[in-house]
Each structure stands twice: as C-alpha cells, then as structure tokens.
C-alpha positions in Angstrom: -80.1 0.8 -6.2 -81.7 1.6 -3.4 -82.5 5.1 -1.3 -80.8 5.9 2.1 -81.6 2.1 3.7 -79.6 2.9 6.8 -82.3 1.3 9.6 -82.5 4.4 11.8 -86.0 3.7 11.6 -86.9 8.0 12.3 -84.8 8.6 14.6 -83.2 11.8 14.2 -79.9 12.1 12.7 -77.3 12.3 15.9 -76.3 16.5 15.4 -74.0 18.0 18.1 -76.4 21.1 18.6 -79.6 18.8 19.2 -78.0 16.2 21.3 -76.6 19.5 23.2 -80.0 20.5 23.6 -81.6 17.2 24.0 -79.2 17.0 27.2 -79.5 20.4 28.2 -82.9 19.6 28.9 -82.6 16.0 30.2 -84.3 14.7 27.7 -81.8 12.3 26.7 -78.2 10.7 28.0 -75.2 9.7 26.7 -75.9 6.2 28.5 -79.0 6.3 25.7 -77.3 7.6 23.0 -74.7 4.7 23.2 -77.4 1.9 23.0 -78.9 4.1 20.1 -75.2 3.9 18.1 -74.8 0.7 18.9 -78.3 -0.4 17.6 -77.5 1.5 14.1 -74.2 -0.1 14.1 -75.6 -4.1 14.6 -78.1 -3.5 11.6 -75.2 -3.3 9.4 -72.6 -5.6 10.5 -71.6 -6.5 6.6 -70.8 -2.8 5.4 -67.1 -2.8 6.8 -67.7 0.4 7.8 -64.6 -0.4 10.6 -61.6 -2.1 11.5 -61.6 -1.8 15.1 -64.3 -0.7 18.1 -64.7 -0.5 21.9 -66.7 -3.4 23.6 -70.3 -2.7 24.2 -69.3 -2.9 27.8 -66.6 -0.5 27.3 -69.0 2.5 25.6 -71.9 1.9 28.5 -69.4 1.9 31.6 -67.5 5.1 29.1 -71.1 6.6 29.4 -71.8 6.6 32.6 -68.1 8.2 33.4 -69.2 10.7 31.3 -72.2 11.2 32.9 -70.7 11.4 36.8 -68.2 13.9 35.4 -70.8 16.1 33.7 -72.5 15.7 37.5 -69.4 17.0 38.9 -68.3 20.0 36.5 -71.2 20.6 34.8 -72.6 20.5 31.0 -70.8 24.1 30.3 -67.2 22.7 30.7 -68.2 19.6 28.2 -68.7 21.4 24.9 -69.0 17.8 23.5 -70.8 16.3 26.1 -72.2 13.2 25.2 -71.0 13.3 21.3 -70.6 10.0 19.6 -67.5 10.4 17.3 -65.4 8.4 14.9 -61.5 8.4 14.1 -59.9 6.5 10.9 -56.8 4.0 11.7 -54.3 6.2 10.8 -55.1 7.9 14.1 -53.8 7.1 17.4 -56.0 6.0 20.1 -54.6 5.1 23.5 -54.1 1.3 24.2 -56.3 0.7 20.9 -54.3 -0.8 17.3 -53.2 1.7 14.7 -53.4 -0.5 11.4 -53.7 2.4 8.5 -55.4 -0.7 7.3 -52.1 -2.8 6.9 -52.0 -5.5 9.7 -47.9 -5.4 8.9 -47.6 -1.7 10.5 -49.7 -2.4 13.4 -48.9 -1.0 16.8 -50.7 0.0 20.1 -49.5 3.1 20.9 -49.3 4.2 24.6 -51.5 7.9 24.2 -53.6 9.4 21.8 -53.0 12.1 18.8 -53.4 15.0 20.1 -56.9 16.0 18.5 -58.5 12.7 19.8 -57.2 14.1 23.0 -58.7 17.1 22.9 -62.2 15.9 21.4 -61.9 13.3 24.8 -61.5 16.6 26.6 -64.2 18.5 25.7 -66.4 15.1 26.4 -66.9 13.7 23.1 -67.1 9.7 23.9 -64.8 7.8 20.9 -66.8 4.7 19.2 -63.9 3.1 17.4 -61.7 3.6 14.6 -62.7 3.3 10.5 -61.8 1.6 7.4 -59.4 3.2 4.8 -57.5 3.2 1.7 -54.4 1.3 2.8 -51.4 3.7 4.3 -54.3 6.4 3.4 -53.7 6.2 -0.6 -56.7 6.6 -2.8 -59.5 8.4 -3.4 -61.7 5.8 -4.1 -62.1 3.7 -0.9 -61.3 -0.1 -2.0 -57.6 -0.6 -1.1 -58.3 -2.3 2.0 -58.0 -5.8 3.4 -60.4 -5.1 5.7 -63.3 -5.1 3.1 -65.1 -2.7 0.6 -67.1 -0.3 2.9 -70.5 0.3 0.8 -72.2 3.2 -0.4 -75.3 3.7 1.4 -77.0 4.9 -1.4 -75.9 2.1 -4.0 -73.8 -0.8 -2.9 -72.4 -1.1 -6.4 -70.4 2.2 -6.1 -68.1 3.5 -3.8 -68.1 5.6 -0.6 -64.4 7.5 -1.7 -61.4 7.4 0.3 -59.1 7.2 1.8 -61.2 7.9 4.5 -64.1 5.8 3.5 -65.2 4.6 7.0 -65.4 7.6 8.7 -67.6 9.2 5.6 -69.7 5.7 5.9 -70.5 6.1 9.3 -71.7 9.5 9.6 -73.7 9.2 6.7 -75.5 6.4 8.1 -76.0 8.2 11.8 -73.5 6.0 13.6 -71.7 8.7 14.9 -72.7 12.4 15.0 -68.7 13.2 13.3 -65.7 11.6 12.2 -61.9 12.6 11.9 -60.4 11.8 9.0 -57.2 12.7 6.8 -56.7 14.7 3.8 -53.6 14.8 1.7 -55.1 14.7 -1.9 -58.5 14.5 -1.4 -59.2 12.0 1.0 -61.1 13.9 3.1 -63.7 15.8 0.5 -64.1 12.5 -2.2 -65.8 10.6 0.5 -67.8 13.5 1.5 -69.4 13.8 -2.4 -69.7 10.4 -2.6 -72.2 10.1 0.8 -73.9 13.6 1.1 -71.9 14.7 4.0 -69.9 17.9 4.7 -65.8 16.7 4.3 -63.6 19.9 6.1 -59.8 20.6 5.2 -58.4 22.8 7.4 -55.6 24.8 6.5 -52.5 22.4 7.4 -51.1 23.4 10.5 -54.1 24.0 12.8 -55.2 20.7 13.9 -52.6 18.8 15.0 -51.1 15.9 13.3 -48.9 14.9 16.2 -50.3 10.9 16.4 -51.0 10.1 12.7 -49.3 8.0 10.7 -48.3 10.0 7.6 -49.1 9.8 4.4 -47.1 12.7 2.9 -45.6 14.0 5.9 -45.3 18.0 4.4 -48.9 17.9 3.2 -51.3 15.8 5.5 -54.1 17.4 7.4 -56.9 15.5 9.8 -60.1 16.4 8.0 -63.7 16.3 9.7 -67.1 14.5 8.8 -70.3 15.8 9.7 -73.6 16.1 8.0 -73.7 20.3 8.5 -71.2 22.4 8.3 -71.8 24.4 11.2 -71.2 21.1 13.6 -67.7 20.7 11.2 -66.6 24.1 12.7 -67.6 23.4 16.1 -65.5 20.0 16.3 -62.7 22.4 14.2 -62.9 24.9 16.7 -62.1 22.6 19.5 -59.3 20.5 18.0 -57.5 23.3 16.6 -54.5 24.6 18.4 -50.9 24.9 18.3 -49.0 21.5 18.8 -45.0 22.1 20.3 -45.3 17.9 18.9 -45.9 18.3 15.5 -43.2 20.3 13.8 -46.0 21.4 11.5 -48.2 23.0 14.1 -48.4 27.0 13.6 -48.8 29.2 16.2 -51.8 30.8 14.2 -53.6 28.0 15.0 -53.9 29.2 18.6 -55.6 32.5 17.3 -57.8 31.6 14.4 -61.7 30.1 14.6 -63.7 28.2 12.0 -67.0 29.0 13.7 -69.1 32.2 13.6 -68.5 34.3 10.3 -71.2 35.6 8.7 -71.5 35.1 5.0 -71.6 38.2 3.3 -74.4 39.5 1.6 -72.1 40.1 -2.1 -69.8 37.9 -2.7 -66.8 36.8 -5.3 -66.5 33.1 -6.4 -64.2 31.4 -8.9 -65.6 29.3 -11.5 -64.1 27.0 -14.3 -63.8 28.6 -18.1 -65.9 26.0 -20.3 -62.5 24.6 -21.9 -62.0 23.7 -18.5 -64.9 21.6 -17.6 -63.6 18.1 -17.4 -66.4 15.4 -16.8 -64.9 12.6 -18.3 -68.2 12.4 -20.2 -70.3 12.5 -17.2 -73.3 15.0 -18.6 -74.9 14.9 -15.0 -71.4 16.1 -13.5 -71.8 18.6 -16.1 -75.5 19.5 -15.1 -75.1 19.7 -11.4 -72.3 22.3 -11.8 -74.5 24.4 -14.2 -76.9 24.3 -11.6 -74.8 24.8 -8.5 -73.2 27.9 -10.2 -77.1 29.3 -10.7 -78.0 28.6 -6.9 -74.6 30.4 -5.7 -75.3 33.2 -7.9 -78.6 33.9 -6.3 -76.8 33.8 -2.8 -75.3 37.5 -3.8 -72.4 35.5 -5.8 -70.3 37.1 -8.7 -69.0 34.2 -11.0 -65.3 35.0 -12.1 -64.0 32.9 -14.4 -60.4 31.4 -13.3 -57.8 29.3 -15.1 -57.8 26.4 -13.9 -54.1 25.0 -15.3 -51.6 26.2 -13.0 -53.9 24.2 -10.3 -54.2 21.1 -12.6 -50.5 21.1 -13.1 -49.8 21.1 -9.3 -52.3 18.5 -8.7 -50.2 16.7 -10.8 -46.8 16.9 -9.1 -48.3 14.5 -6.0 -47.8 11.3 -7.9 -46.0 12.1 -11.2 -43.8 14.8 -8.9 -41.3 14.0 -6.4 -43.7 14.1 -3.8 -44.1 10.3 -4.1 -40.9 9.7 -2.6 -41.9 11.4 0.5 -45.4 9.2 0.3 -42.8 6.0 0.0 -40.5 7.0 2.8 -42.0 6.2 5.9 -43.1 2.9 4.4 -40.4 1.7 2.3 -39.2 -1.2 4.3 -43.0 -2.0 4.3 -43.0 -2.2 0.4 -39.6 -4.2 0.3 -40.7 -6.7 2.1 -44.0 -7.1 0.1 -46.3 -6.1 2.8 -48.8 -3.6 0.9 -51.3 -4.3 -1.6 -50.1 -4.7 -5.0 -52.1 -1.5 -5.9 -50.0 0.4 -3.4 -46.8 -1.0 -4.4 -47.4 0.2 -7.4 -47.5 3.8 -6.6 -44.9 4.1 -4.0 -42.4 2.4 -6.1 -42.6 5.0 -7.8 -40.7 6.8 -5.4 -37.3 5.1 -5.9 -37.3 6.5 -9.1 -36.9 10.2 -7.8 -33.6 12.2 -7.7 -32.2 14.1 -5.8 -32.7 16.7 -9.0 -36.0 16.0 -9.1 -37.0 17.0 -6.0 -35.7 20.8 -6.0 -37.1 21.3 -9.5 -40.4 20.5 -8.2 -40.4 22.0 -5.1 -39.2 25.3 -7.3 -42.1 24.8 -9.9 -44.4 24.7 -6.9 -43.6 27.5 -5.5 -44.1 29.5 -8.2 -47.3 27.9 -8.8 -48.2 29.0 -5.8 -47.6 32.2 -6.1 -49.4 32.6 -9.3 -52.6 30.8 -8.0 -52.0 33.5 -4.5 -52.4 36.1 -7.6 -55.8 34.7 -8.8 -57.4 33.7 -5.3 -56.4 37.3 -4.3 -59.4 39.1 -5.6 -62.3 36.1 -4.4 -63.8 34.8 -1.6 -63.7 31.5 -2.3 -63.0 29.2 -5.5 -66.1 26.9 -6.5 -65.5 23.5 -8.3 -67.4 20.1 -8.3 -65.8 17.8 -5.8 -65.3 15.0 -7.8 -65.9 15.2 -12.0 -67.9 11.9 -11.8 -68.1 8.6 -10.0 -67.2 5.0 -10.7 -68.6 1.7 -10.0 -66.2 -0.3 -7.9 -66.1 -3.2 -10.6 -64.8 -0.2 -12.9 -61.9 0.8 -10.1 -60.7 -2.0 -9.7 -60.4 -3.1 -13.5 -58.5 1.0 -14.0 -57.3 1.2 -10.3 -55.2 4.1 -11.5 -56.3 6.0 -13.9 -59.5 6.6 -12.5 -58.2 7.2 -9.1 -56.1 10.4 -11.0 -59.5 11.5 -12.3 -61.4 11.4 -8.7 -58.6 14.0 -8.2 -59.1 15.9 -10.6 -60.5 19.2 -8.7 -59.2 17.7 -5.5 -55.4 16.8 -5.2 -53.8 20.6 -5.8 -55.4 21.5 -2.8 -52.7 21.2 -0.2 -49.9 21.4 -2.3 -51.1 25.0 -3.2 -51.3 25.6 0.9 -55.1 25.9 0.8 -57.8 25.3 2.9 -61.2 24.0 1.7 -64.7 22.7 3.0 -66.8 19.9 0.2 -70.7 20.3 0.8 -73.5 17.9 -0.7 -75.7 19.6 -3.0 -78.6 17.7 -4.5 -78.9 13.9 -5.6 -77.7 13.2 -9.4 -81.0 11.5 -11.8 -79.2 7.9 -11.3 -79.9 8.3 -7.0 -76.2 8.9 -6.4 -75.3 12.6 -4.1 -73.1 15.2 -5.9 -70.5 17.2 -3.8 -69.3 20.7 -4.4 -66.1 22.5 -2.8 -65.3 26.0 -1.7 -61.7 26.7 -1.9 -59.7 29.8 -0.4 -56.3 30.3 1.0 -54.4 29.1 3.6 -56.4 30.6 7.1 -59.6 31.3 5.1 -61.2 28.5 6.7 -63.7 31.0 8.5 -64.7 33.2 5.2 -65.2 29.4 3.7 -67.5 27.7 6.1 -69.8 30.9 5.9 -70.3 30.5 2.4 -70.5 27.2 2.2 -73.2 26.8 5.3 -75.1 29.2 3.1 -74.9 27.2 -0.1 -75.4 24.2 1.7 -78.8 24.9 3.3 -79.9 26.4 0.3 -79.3 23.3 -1.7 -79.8 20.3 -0.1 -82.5 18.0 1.4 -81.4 15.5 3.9 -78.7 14.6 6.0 -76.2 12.1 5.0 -77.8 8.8 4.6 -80.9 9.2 7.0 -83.3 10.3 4.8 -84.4 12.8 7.1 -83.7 17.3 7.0 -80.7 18.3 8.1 -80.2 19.0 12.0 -80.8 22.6 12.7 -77.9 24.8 13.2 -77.1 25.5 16.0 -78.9 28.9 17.6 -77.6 32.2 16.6 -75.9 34.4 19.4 -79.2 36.8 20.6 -78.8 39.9 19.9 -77.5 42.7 21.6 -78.9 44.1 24.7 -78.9 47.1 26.7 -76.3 49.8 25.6 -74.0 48.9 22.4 -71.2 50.8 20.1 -71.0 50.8 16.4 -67.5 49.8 15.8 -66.0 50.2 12.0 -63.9 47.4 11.3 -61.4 46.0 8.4 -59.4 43.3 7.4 -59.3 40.5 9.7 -62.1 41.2 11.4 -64.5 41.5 8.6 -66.8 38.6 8.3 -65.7 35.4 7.1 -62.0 36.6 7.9 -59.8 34.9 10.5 -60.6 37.3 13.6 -64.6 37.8 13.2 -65.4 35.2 16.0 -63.5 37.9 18.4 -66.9 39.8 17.4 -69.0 36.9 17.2 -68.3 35.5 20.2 -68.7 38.4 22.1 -72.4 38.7 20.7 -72.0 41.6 18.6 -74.4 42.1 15.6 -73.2 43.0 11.8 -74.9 46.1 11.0 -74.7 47.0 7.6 -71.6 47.0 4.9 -70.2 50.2 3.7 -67.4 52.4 2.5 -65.1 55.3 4.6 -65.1 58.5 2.9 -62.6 59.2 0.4 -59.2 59.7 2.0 -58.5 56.6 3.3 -55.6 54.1 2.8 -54.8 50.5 4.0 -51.7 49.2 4.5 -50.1 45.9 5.1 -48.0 45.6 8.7 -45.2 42.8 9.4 -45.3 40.6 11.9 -48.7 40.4 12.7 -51.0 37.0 13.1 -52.7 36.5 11.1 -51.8 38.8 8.9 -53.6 42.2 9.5 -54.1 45.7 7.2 -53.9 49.3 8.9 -56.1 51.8 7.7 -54.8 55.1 7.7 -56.4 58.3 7.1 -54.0 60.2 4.0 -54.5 63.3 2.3 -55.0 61.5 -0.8 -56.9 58.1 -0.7 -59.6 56.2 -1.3 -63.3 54.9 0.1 -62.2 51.7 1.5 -64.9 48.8 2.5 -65.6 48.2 6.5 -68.4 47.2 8.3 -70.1 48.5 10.7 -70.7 45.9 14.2 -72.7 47.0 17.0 -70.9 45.6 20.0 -72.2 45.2 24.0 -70.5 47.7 25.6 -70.5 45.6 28.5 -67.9 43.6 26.1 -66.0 46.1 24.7 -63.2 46.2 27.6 -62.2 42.7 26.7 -62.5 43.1 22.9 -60.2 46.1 23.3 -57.7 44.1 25.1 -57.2 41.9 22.2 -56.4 44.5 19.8 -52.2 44.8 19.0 -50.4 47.6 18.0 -49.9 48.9 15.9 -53.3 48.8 15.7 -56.1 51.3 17.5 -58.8 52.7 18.0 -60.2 55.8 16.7 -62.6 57.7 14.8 -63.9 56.9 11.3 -66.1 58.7 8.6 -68.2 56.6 6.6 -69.0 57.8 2.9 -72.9 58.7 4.3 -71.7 60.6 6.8 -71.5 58.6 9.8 -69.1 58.8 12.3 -68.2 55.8 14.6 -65.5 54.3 16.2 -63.1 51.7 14.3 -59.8 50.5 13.7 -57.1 52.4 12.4 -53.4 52.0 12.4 -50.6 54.2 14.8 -48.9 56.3 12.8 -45.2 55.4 13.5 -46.3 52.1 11.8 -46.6 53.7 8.8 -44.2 56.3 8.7 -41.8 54.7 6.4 -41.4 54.2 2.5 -41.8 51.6 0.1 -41.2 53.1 -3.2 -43.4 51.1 -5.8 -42.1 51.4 -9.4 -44.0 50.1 -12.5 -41.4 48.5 -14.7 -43.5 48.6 -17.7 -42.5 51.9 -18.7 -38.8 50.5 -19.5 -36.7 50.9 -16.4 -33.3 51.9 -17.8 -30.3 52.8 -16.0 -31.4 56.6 -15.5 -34.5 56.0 -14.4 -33.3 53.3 -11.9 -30.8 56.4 -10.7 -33.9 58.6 -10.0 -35.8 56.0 -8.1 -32.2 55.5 -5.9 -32.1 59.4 -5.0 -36.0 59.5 -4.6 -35.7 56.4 -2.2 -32.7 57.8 -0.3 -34.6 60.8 0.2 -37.2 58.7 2.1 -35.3 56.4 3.8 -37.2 53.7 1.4 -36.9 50.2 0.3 -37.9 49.8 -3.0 -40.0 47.5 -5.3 -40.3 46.9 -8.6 -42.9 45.2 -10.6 -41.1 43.4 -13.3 -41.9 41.6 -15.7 -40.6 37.9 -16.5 -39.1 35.9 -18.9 -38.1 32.8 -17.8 -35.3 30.8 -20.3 -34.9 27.4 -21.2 -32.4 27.0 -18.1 -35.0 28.1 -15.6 -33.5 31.4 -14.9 -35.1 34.4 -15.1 -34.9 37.4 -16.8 -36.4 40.8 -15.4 -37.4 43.1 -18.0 -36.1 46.0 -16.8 -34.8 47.5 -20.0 -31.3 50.1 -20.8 -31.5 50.9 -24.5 -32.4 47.5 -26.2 -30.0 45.3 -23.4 -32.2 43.8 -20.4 -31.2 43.8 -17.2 -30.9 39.9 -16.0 -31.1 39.1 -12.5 -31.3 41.2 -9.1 -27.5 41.8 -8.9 -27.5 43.6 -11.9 -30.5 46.0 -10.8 -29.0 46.5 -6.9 -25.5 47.0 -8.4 -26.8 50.7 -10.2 -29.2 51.7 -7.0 -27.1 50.6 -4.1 -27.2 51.2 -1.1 -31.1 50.8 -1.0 -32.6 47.7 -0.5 -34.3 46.1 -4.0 -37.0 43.7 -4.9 -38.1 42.6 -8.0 -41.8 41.4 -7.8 -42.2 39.3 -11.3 -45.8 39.6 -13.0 -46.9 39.2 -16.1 -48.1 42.6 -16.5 -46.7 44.9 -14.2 -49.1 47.5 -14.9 -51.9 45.5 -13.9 -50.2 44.1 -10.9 -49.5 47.3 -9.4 -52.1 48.6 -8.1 -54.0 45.7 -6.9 -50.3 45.2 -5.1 -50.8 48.4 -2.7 -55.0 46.9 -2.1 -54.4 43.7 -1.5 -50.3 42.9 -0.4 -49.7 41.9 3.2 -46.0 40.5 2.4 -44.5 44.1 2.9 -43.4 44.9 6.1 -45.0 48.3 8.0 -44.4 51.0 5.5 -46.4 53.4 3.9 -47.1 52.5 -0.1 -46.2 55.2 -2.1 -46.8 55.0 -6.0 -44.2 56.5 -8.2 -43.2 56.1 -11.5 -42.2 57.6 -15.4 
C-alpha cells in the first residue's frame, strides 16, 4: 500500500478555474501545460490508464493552434481554453479508433460525439481516449484486454468501472477532466474508488449521439473531475439539445448545472438501519455514520427512506429484461465469440428474455417509479454510500459476478428510476483506501444536487484525487451587486438549487434571505411549461408559501424579465414580516379552471360519485380521485372506491356513473395522506386551480 505516488512532484493539481486564471494572467500556456501532461503521463507508462493517445507532436502543434486562435478571438470566447481533458473508448473521436475496449468492434469514425465536439469548441484540447470495462459492462474495472488500470492509492484493488481510465487519469492529474459513461454506475464506482467527483446527469442533457451503447434507453456520458464545481462547468457546456440522439430533450437547452446556491436548511434521505448493507465492511459502515453527522451539521434534516422499491429496480438491469437491450447491439459480437468470457456470460443472458418479459418489467418499473417520485418528493436530495465496500482485484476476478452486483448495490437503480446524481469523495477509510458518497434527486435536479454536494464535499475532504495536495479553489463567486438593485420574490424553479436559478446567478444577483408570503397564498402546477414551473396565486383562503428574496442589478432586470413565460408575471408580493417586493406570480386565466380533488378514503359510493359529477359540472372541472390500490394476483388493479360492500374495479366502472366529466384515479396507499401533499407538491396537472372537496 502506498499514499497518492502519482510523480506530480508539487505541482498543482491541473483545475479548470486555476489554469483559467493562470492564463488569464499569462502566467502559463497551453503549449506548457501539454509538456506538463505529458510528463505525468511518461512516469506511469505500466498503469494502463489508456488504450489510445495523440502523438506528442500532435498535442504540441494542437497547442499552439490553440494558442493562435485564442490570439485571434480572444480567451472570453474559449471557456475551456487551454483544458487538458480525457474521453473513454466508447466515445467517438474524429479519425481516432473507437474500441469500447474490444479490438473486434473497432472502427474510425469520420466525426466526433457531439459532446467531444462541443468541449473542442469551447477550447478544451483532447489527450486521448481511456481504458474500460469491455462494451462498458462492470463496475469494477478489470474486464479489459487492454490491462488492469491500477488504483493509485493501492495497486492491489481496483479503480471501478466501467470507466476506469478516465477516473485513473484525473485522479493522478493527467488531465484536469474526463468524460465517461454511466448506465449502472459506471460513472460514480470509479469516482469512490479514486477520490474524485463522478457526475450523472439526468439522461437526456448531454448528448449521446457518438457513443457506443451500452443500454441504449438508459446510458448517459458522465464527467470526472476532482471538484464539483469544475464538473458543472464542463456539464454546463456539453449540455444541450441533440436533433441526433433520439434521446436528447429539449430541456436540456434550458437547464444549468452551475451556480445554485445550497440552501441554508435542507432535507436529505437516509437508509433505515435494516437497510444498511455493508457486506460486512464495518468501515463502509463507519464512514456513513460519519458522513450523515457532517451533512447534518451543513443545515441537513436526516429522513429516513425505504430503500426496497430502489433495490428492487436496481435489480431489473441484469436479472430484468433490460439485458436484452445490453445484448442487442452486440449480439453478433457474442456469437461469434468475440467478448470476454465474463461478458458473454451476462449478455447471454439476454436470449433468454421474452417478449412477455419485457412489458412486465417495463410495467413494474414504472410503477416503481412512481412510488420512489412519491418519496423523493418531499427532499432535496437522497444520501447513500457510493459503493457498500471494495474488493481486491484477486477477489473480482475469483466472484466476477457476484461482487460486481454488490458494487451496485446503491448505484444501478439510478437511471432506471430516471434520476440524476453527483458521487463526491469524503475522507480516506483506516486501510488508506478513499470512500465515496452520492447525492441523488430527480430527473433535472442536477442543479439543487451539485449545490449540496459542493458543500459536503469541501467540508469533508482533504486532497484532490491522487495528488496529495488541497483541492483547487472554486472558482470565484459572481461579485456582488452594484449600484441600484430590486428585491425580487421568487418560487419554484427559480429557487436555489432548482433548474432556472443560474437565470439569477448568472446575472449576478445576490440571495437575500429565505422566507414565507403572508397567509393567503396558493401555488399551482401549470402544463406545458419547461421545466416544469408552479404559479403562485394570491386566494382568499391559502397559505404562507416559501420564496426567497434575490436582490437583482436593475441594470439586468430587462433581460431577466424577458425570459419569464406566461402564464407567469410579475407583481407584487407580501412577505409574512411585512415586506412588500416584487416577485412572481401566475396570470389569472391560468388558473381559472377546476380540478376537483376527492379523497377516496371516505368510501366513494355511487351517490357520492353523483355529487362530485354535478359539483364538477358546475365548474367546468376535471376530476381526481385519490384511490387507494389493491393490486390482484393477475396484476390488475382494484380502486377502492367503495358502493355498499362491492368495490368499484377499474376506471370504466368509475367514468361510466360520472360521465361526461373527465376522471382520474390517482392510486396511493393512503389517500388521505396523499392528498394534500398532492395540491403542494404536483406538477403533472395541467393549469387549473386545486380545489379540495370531499365527504
């Protein structure tokens, strides 16, 4: 065992925001910085850290281009000038091989993916491409023939896959970030395993137009770095809506991973005791005793979630059907015997799934999906370790599988749930080895996430990858405000942490304090907004609703108004102190229409239904009722919705008594209790006002 032996000698760790600064003021240049990578890289020519690289004539002569065009456009239009990066071979490069480390699939392709295009763009100069977990399956990073890449802090134990290279060589300061892929893990494992910062993104906002897939309906590219602030920054830039990936949102053209603020009170998730799996690792144990501590005293709330509808969709990658979607872009590859055994041995799996299969757990997951919507709904983020433990590689290659399934553990439900999530080191276990932690949220939380988890992250660790040295500084906070400024109230989206706040951010306005309107207040989901967006209205009955208050440059506040959609405004708000500033609120004709919201708890019989019909008509309203479920042997479902002692069983027999008007059933487990957090929280309804009604 050994401590951080990387041979940067004290040189600093290569961060994007000091080499910005270091060229902003010409004290360094990318021709430098290229001798410096390739110096780090020579010194460890045996750690298989990657499977193919530029020519060392090829990055000087790529440095100096970069250098002439920075002298013709200027540093301000290269937001990566200068950046040393990384890609894993699953990645396209431009007249470079694409192996996903099997020579059989090898190709050259003619352009690159489109995020390599864009990180070229923004003058970011590409070293080479990594090692892997061959056709990007594993978690544990020794499934390739191009060699074992090698923990830098202990050559007998992993560095995590699949995308072990790209981990390896930020940690050891060859590149300043890496791209890599994440379908079960494969992005965040390797990130625990060599104190470095593994991002997720939501799928759908980088690109994956240019990668060989995995699992085609789950993959995302993932980012390296040793902060999480410099993650964001390479996210913010390589995000964006892709017409070439049929998996490419338009959201992605809208949201920002950089710039939230943390808040100052905060919820996080946290595993019951009976759900603590280790696997007899007491250190794994420790460290997530300690990490809870350390978040609580960051303003956290621990809430205890249960953790088995996530374990059980974790599950469904590789004893699911999804394995025949891993086999089918390679299954003439496995035929012909042209994977590693380990490999074969999983995808052949795959011909094993039906047709049934398939839509039984595609419907499973979809209501495990909604139930785990229901218990993210009310947190901030989800907190879990990153990995349960760690192997030697001698003990992954004598289990290959088993083990594997364990590394995944906290890991693989991740983007089958349609989640987003960002791995940070914390502190080193007692045997040497790093420990990784992950915050988890919803799909576009990415923002909210990466707030919280910069905060843990500098709270709790020491150094910086493999370097042995403090972690670069973050890069400088927007100055404050100057000369004249409005206090602006705002909600929902543009709170901080949520998916619009770098509209504020970037505009340099400051958070001023949290609070609550006066009583009297409602929000109110609205259709077809992106991303999703609550109105707050101003009712006659209501309640104090949470905002905060941002003093914004009034200098900017023409162009921040020009971004705000109807039906959203704005106007005057009333704080519960008193205060009266200007904020968002929602038009009116937005929600001028009904939803009628009925509690089924209270027996729904045919009468009752009859009342809620005439009550709805009245309005003009849809209604929705919160029923609750009892799902047979068959799979269908009954809706307890209750005429003397006979229940009602399915929608047809509920629309049938209150036709004309429009039905839902909403199944819960407890409609009572789902009610009211419904009207809070819901942003599936379209624009219309909530009104509670009932028995």
């Amino acid at each position: 065992m050994h401590s951080a032996a990387t041979g940067t000698g004290q040189c600093p760790p290569l961060g994007v925001a000091g080499l910005r600064a270091s060229y902003r003021n010409g004290r360094l240049r990318p021709r430098e910085v290229i001798e410096l990578v390739l110096d780090r890289i020579a010194r460890r020519p045996q750690d298989s850290v990657w499977i193919s690289r530029f020519g060392d004539a090829e990055l000087r002569a790529s440095a100096g281009d970069l250098e002439r065009r920075a002298g013709c456009y200027g540093h301000e239009q290269l937001p990566l000038y200068g950046i040393p990066f990384a890609v894993k071979d699953n990645i396209d490069v431009a007249g470079m091989p694409t192996t996903a480390a099997c020579p059989a699939l090898a190709y050259t392709p003619a352009a690159s993916a489109t995020v390599v295009e864009k990180l070229l763009a923004a003058g970011a100069f590409l070293v080479g491409k990594t090692n892997m977990d061959q056709l990007a399956t594993g978690l544990v990073g020794v499934r390739s023939p191009y060699g074992v890449p090698a923990n830098p802090f202990d050559a007998r134990y992993p560095v995590g896959g699949s995308s072990a290279g790209s981990a390896a060589a930020v940690a050891r300061g060859q590149v300043s970030f890496a791209l890599g892929t994440d379908t079960a893990g494969s992005g965040r494992v390797p990130a625990a395993f060599t104190n470095t910062v593994g991002w997720k993104p939501s799928r759908g906002l980088l690109s994956a137009a240019g990668v060989v897939p995995a699992c085609r309906s789950l993959d995302c590219v993932s980012i390296f770095s040793l902060t999480v602030e410099e993650a964001a920054i390479v996210a913010d830039l390589a995000c964006g809506h892709d017409p070439a990936d049929p998996g490419s949102r338009p959201e992605a053209d809208q949201l920002r991973f950089a710039g939230a603020v943390a808040p100052a009170r905060f919820r996080f998730g946290v595993l019951d005791g009976a759900d603590r799996e280790f696997f007899g690792d007491q250190e794994g144990a420790r460290l997530y005793d300690e990490a809870l501590a350390e978040l609580t005293g960051l303003g956290g709330e621990p809430v205890t979630v249960p953790f088995a509808p996530f374990r059980e969709a974790g599950r469904l990658l590789y004893d699911g059907p999804w394995v025949a979607e891993r086999l089918a872009p390679f299954e003439e590859l496995v035929a012909r015997g042209a994977v590693l055994p380990v490999i074969a041995e999983i995808l052949n799996g795959g011909f094993r799934v039906s047709g049934l299969d398939v839509f039984r757990g595609m419907h499973r997951l979809e209501a495990l999906r909604q139930e785990v919507r229901g218990l993210l709904r009310p947190l901030d983020a989800l907190f879990l370790p990153t990995t349960p433990t760690i192997y030697t590689i001698a003990e992954i290659q004598a289990d290959p599988l088993r083990l594997n399934a364990r590394l995944g553990t906290y890991t693989a439900f991740v983007n089958l749930l349609d989640l987003a999530a960002v791995a940070v080191p914390m502190s080193f276990r007692r045997d040497g080895l790093p420990a990784g932690f992950t915050f988890i949220g919803p799909r576009d939380s990415d923002a909210r996430l990466g707030a919280l988890a910069a905060r843990f992250h500098r709270q709790v660790a020491r150094t910086a990858g493999a370097t042995g040295l403090p972690l670069p500084a973050p890069p400088p906070p927007a100055p404050p405000p100057t000369g004249e400024t409005l206090r602006l109230a705002v909600v929902g989206a543009h709170l901080s942490g949520e998916p619009l706040n770098w509209q504020l951010t970037e505009i340099g306005a400051r958070l001023v304090r949290t609070c609550r309107t006066e009583p009297g207040y409602r929000l109110y989901a609205l259709s077809n907004t992106t991303p999703a967006k609550p109105g707050l209205v101003r009712a006659t009955s209501g309640a104090a609703i949470e905002i905060e208050i941002w003093e914004v440059p009034l200098a900017a506040v023409g162009g921040f108004l020009s971004r705000v959609a109807p039906p959203l405004c704005i106007g005057t708000v009333t704080t519960e102190d008193g205060e009266t500033v200007k904020g968002f609120l929602c038009e009116a004709h937005a929600s001028g229409d009904y939803v009628l919201c009925v509690d089924s708890d209270d027996h729904m019989d045919r009468d009752l239904l009859r009342i809620v019909a005439r009550e709805a008509a009245q309005y003009d309203a849809d209604v929705v009722i919160f029923a609750a479920t009892n799902v047979n042997a068959d799979g269908s479902v009954n809706y307890l919705i209750e005429s003397d002692d006979t229940v009602i069983t399915g929608i047809q027999a509920v629309e049938s008594i209150v036709a004309p008007i429009v039905i839902r059933l909403e199944p819960c487990r407890q409609a009572s209790d789902r009610l009211e957090d419904f009207v809070l929280h819901s942003r599936v309804l379209t624009t219309r006002r909530l009104r509670l009604s009932g028995r």
